[in-house]
C-alpha positions in Angstrom: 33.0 170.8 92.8 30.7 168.0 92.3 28.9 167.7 88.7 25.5 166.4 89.7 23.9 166.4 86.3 24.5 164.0 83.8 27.5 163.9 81.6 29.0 161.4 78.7 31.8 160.0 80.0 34.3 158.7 77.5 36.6 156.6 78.8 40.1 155.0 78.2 40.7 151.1 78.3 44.3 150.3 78.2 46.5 151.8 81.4 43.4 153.9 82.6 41.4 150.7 83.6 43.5 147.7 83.4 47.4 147.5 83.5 48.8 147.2 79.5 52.1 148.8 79.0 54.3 147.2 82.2 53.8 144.0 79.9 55.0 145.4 77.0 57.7 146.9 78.9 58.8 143.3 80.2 58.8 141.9 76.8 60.9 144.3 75.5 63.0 143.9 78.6 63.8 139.9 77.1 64.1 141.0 74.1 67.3 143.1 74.4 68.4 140.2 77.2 68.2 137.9 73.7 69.7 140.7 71.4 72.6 140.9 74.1 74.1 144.0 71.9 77.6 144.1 72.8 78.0 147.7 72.4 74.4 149.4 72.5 72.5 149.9 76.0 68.7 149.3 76.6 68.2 152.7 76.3 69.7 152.8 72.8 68.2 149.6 71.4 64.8 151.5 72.2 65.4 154.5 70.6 65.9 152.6 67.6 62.8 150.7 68.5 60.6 153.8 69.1 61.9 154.7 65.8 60.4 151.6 63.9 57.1 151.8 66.0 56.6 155.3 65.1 56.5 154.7 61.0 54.6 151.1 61.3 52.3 152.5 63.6 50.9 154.6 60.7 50.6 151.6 58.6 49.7 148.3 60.9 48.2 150.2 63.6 48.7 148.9 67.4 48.4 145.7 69.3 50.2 142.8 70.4 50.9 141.6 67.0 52.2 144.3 65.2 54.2 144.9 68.4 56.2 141.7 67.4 56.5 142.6 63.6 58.0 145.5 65.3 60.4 143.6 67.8 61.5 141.6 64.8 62.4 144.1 62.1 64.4 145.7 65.3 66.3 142.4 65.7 66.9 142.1 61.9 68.6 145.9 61.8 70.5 145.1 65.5 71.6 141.4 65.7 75.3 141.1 65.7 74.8 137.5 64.7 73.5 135.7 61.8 69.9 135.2 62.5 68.9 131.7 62.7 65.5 129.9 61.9 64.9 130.2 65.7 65.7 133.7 66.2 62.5 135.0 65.2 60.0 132.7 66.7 61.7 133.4 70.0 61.7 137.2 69.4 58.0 136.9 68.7 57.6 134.5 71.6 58.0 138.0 73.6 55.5 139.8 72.2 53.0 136.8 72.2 53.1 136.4 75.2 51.2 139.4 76.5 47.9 138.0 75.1 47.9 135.7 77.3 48.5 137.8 80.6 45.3 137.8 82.8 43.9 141.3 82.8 44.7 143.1 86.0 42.4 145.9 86.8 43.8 149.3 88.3 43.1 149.4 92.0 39.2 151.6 92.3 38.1 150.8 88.4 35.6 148.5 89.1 33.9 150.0 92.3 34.2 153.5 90.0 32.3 152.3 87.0 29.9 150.8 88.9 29.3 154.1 90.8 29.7 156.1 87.4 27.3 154.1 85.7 24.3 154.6 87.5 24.9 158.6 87.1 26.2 158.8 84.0 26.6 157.8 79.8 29.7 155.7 79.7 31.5 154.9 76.5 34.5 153.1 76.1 36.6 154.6 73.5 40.2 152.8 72.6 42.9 152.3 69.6 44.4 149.3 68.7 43.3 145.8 67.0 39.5 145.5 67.3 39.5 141.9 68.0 42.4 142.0 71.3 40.5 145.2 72.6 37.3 142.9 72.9 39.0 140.3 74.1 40.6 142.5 77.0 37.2 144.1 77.3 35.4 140.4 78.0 38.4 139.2 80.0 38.1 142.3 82.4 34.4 141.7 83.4 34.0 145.7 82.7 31.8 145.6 79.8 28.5 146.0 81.6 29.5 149.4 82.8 29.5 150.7 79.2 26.6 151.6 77.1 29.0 151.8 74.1 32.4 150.8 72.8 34.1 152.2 70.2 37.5 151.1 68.9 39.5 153.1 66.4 42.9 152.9 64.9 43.7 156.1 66.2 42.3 158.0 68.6 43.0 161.8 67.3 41.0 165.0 66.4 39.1 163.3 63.7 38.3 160.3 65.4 36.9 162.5 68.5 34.6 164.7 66.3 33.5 161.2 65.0 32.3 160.1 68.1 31.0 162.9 69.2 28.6 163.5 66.1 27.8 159.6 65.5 26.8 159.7 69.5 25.1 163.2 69.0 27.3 164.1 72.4 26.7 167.5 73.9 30.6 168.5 74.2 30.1 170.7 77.3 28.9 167.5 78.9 31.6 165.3 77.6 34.5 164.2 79.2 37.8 162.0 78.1 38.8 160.1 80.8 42.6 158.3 79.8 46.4 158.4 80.7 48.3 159.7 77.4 48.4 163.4 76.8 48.7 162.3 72.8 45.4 160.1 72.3 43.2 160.9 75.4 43.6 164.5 76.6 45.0 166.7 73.8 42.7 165.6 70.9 39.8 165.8 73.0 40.8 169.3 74.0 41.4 170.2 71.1 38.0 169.3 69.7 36.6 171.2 72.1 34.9 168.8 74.7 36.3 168.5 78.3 39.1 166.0 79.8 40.2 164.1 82.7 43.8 163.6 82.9 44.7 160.0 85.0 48.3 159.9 84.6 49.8 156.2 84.9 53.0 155.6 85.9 54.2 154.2 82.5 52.1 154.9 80.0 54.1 154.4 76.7 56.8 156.5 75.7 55.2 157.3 72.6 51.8 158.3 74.3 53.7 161.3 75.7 53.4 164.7 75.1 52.5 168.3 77.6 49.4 168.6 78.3 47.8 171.6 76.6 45.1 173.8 77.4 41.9 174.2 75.4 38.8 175.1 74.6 37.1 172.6 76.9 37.4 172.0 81.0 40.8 169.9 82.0 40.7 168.3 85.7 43.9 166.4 86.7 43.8 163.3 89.3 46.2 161.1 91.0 43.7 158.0 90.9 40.5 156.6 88.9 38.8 156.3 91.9 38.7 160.0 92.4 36.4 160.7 89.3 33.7 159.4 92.5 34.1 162.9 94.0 33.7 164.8 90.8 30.9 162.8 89.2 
C-alpha cells in the first residue's frame, strides 16, 4: 500500500546508498595475504579481528582510520615474524587505501532520492568519522536530496530519540531506511518509530543481528529502488 502523505525519511549512507563494506572486505583480504599465517585460516584471523574491532569500536569509533589502527594491533598479536619498520606502513597501506576508492552508488539510489525528495523530508543519518562521511557524502553527488545530515558515533537508541526530538519528528511518520539490523532497524524499532529493512549482500559482520519486531511498522525490500512503490 502506497503512503501518499508525507513522511520523514531517515536514511542510511554507507551500503544502503553507496557500496562501503566490499572495500573493507578486499583490504582485509591483503592483509591476511601479507600476514601469510602459517597455521590460522582467513576465517580465524578474522575472528580475532572482529574481536579487536568490537572493544576499539567503543573507544575510537568507526572509519577508515581506526580500521587500520585496528588491522595493525591484529598484525602485532598474529605475525609469526619479527615485525619490521615496513610492516606497518604496508599493513596500513590496506586500510588507506579505501579513502581513495571512487564512491560507487547502489544501482536505483539516485533516481530514488530524487523521486523521494520531492514527496518527502529526507535526512541522512550515519556513524562513523564526521569528516570521511562528508567527504563520501560530497563525492557521491547525493547531498542535494537531503534536507539534513546527521552523523553520530553510534547510531543506537539514544542517538534515535536524539534525532527524533532535535528534528521534532512525528515517529508514526518516521522511517529508518538502512542495511544493519544492529544500527538502522532494531534501534529505530525499538524507539518506537517505523523501519525499512534493505538488506545488502555484505553488510559487516558486526552490523548483524535478527531483526526484531517492535513498536513501530517494519517493511522488508529486496532493492532501494522499491521504497518508489511505497512512498
Amino acid at each position: 500500500m502506497k503512503i501518499h502523505d508525507r513522511q520523514h525519511l531517515i536514511i542510511d549512507a554507507d551500503d544502503t546508498l553507496w557500496e562501503n563494506n566490499i572495500y573493507f572486505e578486499r583490504a582485509f583480504d591483503e592483509f591476511c595475504d601479507f600476514l601469510a599465517h602459517s597455521s590460522m585460516s582467513a576465517v580465524e584471523v578474522r575472528a580475532v579481528l572482529d574481536e579487536i574491532e568490537t572493544v576499539n569500536n567503543k573507544v575510537h569509533g568507526y572509519g577508515t582510520a581506526n580500521f587500520a589502527r585496528n588491522l595493525s594491533e591484529c598484525y602485532h598479536k598474529l605475525a609469526e615474524r619479527d615485525v619490521r619498520a615496513e610492516d606497518l606502513p604496508r599493513v596500513m597501506s590496506f586500510a588507506e587505501q579505501i579513502v581513495h576508492h571512487p564512491i560507487e552508488l547502489i544501482a536505483g539510489v539516485e533516481e530514488t532520492l530524487e523521486y523521494l525528495s520531492l514527496r518527502h523530508d529526507l535526512t541522512l543519518f550515519t556513524k562513523g568519522n564526521p569528516e570521511e562521511q562528508k567527504l563520501k557524502l560530497d563525492r557521491s553527488g547525493l547531498a542535494i536530496y537531503f534536507g539534513h545530515t546527521a552523523i553520530v558515533k553510534e547510531k543506537d537508541a539514544m542517538s534515535y530519540s536524539a534525532l527524533i526530538q532535535e528534528q521534532r519528528f512525528e515517529p508514526e511518520r518516521a522511517w529508518m531506511i538502512g542495511n544493519s539490523p544492529k544500527s538502522d532497524i532494531n534501534p529505530a524499532i525499538e524507539v518506537g518509530i517505523n523501519a525499512v529493512f534493505v538488506p545488502h549482500q555484505h553488510t559487516w559482520r558486526l552490523e548483524h543481528e535478527e531483526v526484531r519486531e517492535g513498536r513501530g511498522r517494519l517493511l522488508r525490500l529486496e532493492r532501494f529502488a522499491e521504497l518508489q512503490d511505497y512512498f
